[in-house]
N, CA, C and O of each residue as an XYZ file, in Angstrom:
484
protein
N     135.965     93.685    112.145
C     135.100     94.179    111.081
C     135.976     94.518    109.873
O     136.924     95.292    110.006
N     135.612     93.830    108.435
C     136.688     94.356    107.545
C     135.877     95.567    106.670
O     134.690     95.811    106.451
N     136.966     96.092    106.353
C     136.674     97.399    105.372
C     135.073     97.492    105.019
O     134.257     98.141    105.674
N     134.727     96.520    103.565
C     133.247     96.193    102.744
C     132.500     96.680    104.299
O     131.761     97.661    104.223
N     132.670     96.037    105.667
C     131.416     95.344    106.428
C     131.526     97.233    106.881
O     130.502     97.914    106.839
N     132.837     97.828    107.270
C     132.266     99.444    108.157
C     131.886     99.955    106.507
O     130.946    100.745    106.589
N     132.104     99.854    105.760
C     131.985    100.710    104.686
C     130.198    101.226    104.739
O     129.766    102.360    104.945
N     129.359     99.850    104.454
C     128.370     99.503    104.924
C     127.347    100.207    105.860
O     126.377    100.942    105.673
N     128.043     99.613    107.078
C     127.597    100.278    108.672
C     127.168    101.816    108.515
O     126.218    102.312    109.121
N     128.287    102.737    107.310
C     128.839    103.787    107.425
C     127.631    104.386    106.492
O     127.445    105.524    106.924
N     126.871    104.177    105.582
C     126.327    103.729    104.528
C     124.670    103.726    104.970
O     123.807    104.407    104.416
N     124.444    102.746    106.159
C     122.797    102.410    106.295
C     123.235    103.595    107.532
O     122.215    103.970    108.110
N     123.981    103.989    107.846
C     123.799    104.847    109.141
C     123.477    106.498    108.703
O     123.144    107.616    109.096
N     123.706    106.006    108.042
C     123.426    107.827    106.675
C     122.092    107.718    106.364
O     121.432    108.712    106.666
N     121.460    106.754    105.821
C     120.506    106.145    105.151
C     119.670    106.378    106.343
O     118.600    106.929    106.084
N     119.876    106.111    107.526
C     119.075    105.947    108.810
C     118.705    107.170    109.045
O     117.535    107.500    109.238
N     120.112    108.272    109.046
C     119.253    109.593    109.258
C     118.661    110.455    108.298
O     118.124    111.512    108.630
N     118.751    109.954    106.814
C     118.344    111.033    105.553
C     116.738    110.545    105.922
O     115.708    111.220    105.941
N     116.947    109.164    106.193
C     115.415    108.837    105.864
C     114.031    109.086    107.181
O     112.809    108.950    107.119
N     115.181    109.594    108.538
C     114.282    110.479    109.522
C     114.794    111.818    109.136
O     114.405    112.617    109.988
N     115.498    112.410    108.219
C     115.250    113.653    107.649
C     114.375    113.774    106.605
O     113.937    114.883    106.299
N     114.042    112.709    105.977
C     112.367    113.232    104.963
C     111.414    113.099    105.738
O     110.518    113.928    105.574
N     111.221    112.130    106.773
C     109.993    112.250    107.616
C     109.820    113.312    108.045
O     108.734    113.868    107.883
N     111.347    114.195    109.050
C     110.502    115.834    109.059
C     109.996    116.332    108.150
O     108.798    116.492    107.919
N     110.920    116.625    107.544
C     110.413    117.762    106.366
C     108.773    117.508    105.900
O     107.909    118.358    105.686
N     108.694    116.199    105.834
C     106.832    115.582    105.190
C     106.176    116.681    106.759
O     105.414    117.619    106.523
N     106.605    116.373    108.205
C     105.926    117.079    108.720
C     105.850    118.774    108.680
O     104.919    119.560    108.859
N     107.397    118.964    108.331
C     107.579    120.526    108.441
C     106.562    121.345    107.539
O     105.862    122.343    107.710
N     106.860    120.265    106.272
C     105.905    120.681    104.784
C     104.325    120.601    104.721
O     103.687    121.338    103.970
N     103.665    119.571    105.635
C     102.403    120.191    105.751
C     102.049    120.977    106.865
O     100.878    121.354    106.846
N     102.765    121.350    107.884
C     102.523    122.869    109.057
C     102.788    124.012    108.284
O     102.008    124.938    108.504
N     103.520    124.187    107.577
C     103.793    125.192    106.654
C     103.018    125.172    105.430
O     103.266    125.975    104.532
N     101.807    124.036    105.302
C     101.290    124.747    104.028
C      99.831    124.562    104.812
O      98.870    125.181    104.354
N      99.703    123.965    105.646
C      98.435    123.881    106.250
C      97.305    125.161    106.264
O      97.804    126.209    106.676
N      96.152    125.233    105.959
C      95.452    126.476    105.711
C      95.604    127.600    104.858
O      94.999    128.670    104.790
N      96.866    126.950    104.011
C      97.097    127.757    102.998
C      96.749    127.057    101.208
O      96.334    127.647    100.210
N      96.964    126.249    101.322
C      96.445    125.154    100.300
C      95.087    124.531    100.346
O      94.360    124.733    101.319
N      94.794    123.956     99.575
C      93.480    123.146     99.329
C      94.118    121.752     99.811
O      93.650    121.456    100.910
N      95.133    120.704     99.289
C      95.660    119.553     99.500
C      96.846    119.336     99.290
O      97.521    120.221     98.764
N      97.461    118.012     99.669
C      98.986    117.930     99.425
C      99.157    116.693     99.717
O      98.814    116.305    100.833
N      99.680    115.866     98.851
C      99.625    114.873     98.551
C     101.535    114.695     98.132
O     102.267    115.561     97.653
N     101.884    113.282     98.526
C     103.307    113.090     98.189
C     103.163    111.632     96.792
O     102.209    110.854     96.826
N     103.918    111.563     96.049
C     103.700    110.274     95.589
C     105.099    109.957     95.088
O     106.024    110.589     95.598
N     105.388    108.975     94.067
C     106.832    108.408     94.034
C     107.574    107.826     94.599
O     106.795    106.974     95.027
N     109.066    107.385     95.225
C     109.487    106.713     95.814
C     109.449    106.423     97.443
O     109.495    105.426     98.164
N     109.355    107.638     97.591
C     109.059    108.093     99.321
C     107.273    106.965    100.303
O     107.315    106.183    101.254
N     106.404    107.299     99.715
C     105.500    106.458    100.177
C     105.275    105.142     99.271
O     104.089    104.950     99.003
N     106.009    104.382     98.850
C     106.438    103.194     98.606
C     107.312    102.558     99.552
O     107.673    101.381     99.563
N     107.616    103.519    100.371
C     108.768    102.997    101.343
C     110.023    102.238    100.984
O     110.404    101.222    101.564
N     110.672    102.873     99.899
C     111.962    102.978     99.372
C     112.973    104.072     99.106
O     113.534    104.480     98.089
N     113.007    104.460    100.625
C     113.989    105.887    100.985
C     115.464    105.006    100.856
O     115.876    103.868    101.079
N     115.879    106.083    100.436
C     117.530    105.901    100.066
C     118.302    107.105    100.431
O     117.700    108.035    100.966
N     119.661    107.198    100.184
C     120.103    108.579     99.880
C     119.860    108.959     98.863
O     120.920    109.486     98.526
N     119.110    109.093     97.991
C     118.925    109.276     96.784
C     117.274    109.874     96.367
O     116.822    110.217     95.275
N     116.687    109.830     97.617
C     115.560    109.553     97.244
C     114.787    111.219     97.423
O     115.556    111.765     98.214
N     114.182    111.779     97.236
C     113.659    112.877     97.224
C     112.079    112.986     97.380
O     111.436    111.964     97.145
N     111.337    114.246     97.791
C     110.100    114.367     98.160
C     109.358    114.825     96.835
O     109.569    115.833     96.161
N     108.401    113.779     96.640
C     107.405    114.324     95.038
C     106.395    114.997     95.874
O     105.774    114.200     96.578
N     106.047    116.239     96.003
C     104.501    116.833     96.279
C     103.975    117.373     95.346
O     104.562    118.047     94.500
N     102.322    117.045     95.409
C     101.616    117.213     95.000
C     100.513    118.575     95.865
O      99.859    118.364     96.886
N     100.569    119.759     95.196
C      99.616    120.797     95.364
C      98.620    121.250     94.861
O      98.514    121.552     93.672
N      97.507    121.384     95.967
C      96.152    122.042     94.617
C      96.100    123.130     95.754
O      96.454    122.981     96.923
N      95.576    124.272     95.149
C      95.503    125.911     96.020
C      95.300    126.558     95.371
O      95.905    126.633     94.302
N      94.276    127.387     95.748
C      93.778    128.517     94.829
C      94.680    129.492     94.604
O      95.051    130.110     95.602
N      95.072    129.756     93.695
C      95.930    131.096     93.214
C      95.936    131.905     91.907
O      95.821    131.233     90.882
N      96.047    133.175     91.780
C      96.360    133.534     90.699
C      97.787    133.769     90.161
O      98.119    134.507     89.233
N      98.582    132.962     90.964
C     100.175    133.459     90.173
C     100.134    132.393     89.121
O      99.234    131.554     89.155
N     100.958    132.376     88.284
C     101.368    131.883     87.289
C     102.140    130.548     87.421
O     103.003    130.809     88.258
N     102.255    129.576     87.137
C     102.536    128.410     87.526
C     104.066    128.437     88.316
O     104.356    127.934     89.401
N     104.903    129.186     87.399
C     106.168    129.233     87.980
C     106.349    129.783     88.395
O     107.572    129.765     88.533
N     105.751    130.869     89.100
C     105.781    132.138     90.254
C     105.661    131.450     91.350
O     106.359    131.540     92.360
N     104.530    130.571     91.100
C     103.563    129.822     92.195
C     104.704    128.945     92.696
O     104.678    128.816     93.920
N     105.913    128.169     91.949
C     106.320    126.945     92.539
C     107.718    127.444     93.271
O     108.505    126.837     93.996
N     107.697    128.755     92.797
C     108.802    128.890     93.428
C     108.842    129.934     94.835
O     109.804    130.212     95.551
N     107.099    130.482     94.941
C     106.795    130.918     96.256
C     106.383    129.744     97.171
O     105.977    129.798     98.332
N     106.589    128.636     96.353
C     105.961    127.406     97.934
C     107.568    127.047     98.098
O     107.985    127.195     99.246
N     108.616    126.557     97.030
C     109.777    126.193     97.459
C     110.402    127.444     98.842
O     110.871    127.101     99.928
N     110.222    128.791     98.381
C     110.916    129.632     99.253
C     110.196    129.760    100.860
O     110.691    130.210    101.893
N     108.628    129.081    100.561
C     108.111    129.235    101.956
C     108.222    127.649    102.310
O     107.199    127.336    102.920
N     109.012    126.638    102.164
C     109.202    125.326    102.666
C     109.968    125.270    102.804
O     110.154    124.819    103.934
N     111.737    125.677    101.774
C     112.803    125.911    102.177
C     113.562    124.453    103.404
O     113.964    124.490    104.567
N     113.442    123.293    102.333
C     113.518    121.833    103.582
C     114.515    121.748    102.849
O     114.899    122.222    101.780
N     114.963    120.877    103.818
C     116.816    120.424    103.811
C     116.741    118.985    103.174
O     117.496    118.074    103.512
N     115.643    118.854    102.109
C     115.861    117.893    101.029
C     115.253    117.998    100.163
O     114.169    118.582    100.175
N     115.947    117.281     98.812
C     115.558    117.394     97.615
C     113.971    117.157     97.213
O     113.543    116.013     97.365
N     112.862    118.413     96.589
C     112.127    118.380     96.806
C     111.048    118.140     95.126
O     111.069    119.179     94.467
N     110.507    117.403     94.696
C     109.810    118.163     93.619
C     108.496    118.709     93.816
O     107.633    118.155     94.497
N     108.337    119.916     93.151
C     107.123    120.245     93.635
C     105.829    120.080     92.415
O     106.530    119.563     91.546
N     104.747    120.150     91.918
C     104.005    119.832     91.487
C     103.137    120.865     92.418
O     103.026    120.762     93.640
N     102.390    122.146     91.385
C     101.643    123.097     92.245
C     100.570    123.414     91.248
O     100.684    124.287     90.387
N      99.149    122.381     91.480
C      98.154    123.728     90.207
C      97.060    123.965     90.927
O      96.801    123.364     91.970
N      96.182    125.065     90.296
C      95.099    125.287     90.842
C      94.011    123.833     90.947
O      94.277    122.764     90.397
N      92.891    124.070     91.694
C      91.891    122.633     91.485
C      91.183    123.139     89.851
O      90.526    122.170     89.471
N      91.121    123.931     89.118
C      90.324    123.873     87.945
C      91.633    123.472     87.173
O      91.274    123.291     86.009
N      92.936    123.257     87.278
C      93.837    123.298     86.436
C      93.968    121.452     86.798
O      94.310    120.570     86.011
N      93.603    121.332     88.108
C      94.064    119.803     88.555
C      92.933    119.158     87.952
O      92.916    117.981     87.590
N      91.861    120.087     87.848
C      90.289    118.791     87.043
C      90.534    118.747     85.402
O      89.851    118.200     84.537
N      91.293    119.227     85.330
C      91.715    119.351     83.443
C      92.507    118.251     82.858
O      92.447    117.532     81.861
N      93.428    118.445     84.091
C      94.436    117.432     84.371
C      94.598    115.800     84.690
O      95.342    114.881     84.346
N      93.985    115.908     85.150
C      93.795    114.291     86.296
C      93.744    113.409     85.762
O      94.501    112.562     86.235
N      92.975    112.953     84.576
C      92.542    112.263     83.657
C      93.894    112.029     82.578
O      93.883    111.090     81.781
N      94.762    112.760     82.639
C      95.791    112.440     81.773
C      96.546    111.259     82.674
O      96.514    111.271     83.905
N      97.251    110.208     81.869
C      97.887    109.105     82.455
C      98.985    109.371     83.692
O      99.231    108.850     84.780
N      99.586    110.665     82.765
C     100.796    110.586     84.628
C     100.123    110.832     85.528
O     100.455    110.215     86.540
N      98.618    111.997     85.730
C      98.310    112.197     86.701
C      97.152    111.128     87.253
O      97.037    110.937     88.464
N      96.607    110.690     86.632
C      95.888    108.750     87.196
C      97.511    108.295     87.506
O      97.661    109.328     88.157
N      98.619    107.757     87.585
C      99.428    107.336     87.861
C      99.487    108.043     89.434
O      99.268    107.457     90.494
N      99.734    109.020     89.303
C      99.891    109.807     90.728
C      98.845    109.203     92.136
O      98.871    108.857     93.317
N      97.833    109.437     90.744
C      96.284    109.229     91.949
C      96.024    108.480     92.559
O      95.355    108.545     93.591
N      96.657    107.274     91.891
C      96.869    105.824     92.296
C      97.415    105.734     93.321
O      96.822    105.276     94.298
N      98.765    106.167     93.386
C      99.705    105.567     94.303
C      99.996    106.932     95.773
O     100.586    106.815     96.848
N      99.337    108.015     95.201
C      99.515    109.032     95.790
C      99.407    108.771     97.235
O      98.704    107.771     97.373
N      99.868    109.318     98.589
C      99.403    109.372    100.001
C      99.422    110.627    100.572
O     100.434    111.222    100.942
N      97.855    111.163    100.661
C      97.495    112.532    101.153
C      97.751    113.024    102.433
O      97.087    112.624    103.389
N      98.589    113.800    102.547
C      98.968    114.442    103.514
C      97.877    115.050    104.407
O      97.605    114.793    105.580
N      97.337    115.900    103.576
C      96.298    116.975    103.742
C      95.624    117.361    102.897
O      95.874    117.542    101.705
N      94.301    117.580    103.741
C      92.935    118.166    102.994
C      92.412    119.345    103.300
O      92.866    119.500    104.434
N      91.730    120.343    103.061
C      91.072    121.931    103.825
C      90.146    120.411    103.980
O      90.044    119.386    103.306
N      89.541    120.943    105.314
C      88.267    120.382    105.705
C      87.996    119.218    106.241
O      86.921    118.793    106.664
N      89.391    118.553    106.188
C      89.728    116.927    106.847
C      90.021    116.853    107.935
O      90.810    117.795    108.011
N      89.973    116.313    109.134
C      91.135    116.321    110.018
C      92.420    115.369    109.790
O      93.371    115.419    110.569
């Protein structure tokens, strides 16, 4: 085996486990928000099925709350606390119906894959 070929090996074998380390976390992240949120939705590179080392978790949150947007995102980061790079995206549903209609978030809607719903199985 020359150098390039373990370099490689060394490379998709990393790749092999980052990318069954976002699959937990997708599970860790909806047991931990389950019954506490309205929905949760991931979108971006991850359910395109182009995990990399590089690649990170986009979620999408709707949940009733009165904290303040950035209170709010940084009490779901401290109660998810996953061992990968995460973005979060957290609004209320009257803040998400205001919203939706703007192009990034039709972009989202599109490609989005829902984790979870209150009321779904």
């Amino acid at each position: 085996m020359d150098r390039d070929e373990a370099i490689y090996n060394v490379i998709e074998k990393r790749r092999e486990e980052y990318t069954e380390l976002l699959k937990n976390s997708l599970e860790m992240l909806v047991e931990r928000l389950k019954g506490k949120v309205e929905r949760v939705s991931i979108f971006g590179s991850y359910p395109r099925r182009e995990p990399n080392l590089f690649t990170d978790l986009d979620i999408l949150i709707i949940m009733e709350t009165e904290a303040p947007f950035l209170k709010r995102i940084k009490q779901i980061y401290s109660l998810l606390s996953l061992p990968v790079d995460v973005d979060i995206l957290c609004y209320t549903p009257e803040e998400f119906e205001r919203l939706k209609k703007r192009r990034f978030f039709k972009d989202i809607r599109e490609k989005e894959v829902v984790l979870y719903e209150k009321g779904r199985p």
